[in-house]
Steps between C-alpha positions, in 0.01 A plus 500: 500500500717432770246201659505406112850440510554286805251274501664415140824438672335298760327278250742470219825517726788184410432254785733208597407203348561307813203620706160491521331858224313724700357833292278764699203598245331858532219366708801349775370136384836291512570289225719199557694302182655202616867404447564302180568127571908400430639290256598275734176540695322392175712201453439342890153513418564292202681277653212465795263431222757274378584299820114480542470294140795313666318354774177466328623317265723283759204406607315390216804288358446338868204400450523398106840430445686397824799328292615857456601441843759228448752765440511568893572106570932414541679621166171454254602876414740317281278263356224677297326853490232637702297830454702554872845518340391830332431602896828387630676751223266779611579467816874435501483801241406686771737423789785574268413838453523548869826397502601793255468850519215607245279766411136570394401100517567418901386767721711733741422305796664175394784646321593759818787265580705590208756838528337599177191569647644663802444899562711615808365774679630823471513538929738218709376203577356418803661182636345462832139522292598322234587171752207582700296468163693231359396305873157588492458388127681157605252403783236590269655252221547244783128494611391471136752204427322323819184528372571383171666208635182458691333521217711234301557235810095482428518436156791248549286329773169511266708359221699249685167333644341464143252785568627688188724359207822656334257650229353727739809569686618622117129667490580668817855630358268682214270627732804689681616588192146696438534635874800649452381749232187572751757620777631735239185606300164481782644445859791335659482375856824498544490884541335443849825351619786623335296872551665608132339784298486314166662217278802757413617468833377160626765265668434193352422560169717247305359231751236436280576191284726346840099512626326382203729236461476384899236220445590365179870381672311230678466297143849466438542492131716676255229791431403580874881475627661671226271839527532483869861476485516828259273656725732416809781669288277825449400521877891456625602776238234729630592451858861516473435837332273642804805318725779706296277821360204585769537845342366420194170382626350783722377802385622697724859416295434394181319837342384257234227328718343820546119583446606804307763285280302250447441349084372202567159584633396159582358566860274795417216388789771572717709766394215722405434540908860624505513793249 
């Protein structure tokens, strides 16, 4: 009767929500239920799938309608509407919102720079760890910026000898924009410099669109320089804040970066190794 008892516990025991089910049957087989996907979770994959229909059909409009294109050429943004305007909304939608402190919709990892979302430690903070942290992260930012600027001198030098035109520069833009969702969803490379555990804590999060937006500049046009210049705007606000709050974007200070405090479940192929 006793046995009977506690292998009940052991199967029908409350577990937290936030890690992976195990349950020990009577025969010791282990039975494993996964964590439920997030909200939020649920809603990046959308928005992958989403991005994807983006591109493809970028690229079809290309190919069959390349006057949707004129909208990228001087101030023709003024002059009549292309399927692209609906784009430029979308995606000037979506710096503004990291430019405010909000919940559920933008992630914890681009919204760390706001107080709100700041969860002091209980201990004191370590200064001389947080600078050596905050020194380590900015070499790792600086090597990423140089290859990105590596990456973009190329483009510039393809599109500046007529190898590519300003439509696939913009094509390129959307195929960053498609990227950017893969870093967070499959596998981000920038993990193998910046040597972060997972987008919550990542260092150059709200660089995103300042990179999407790096080979459409070389256009000119109201479109290209007007998202650029709002993504400029979003990179200096995040980097002042890491310049004036380091605290607020290391773990190891901010309790709400945690594995064990984490809601947004975004990175599970990575955090799951963790718990």
């Amino acid at each position: 009767m006793a046995d009977a008892i506690k292998y009940t516990m052991v199967v029908f025991m409350p577990l937290n929500a936030n890690t992976t089910k195990k349950a020990t049957t009577l025969n010791g087989v282990i039975k494993t239920k996964k964590t439920p996907m997030s909200r939020l979770k649920k809603s990046y994959i959308a928005r992958f799938v989403g991005r994807i229909a983006i591109f493809i059909a970028s690229v079809v409009l290309f190919f069959a309608y390349p006057e949707q294109f004129d909208v990228l050429d001087g101030m023709n943004f003024f002059k009549s509407f292309s399927l692209f305007h609906i784009l430029w909304v979308i995606w000037l939608f979506d710096m503004i919102c990291q430019l405010i402190p909000i919940k559920n919709y933008i992630p914890l990892g681009s919204q760390k720079l706001f107080s709100q979302h700041f969860a002091p430690i209980k201990e004191k903070i370590n200064y001389a760890a947080l600078k050596k942290y905050v020194h380590f992260m900015a070499v790792g930012a600086g090597k990423i910026i140089a290859l990105w600027v590596l990456l973009i001198g190329a483009i510039a030098v393809c599109y500046y000898t007529k190898i590519i035109t300003k439509e696939i520069l913009f094509l390129i833009s959307i195929a960053f924009y498609v990227f950017d969702l893969v870093c967070v969803l499959i596998w981000c490379p920038f993990r193998l410099i910046l040597k972060t555990r997972c987008c919550t804590t990542c260092r150059i999060f709200n660089w995103d669109h300042m990179m999407m937006f790096s080979p459409i500049i070389f256009m000119g046009g109201f479109y290209a320089i007007s998202l650029f210049l709002v993504a400029m705007v979003v990179l200096l606000v995040w980097e002042i804040s890491v310049l004036m709050h380091p605290e607020r974007f290391w773990e190891n200070t901010n309790d709400a970066l945690k594995c064990a405090n984490c809601t947004d479940k975004l990175c599970n192929q990575y955090c799951r190794k963790l718990r």
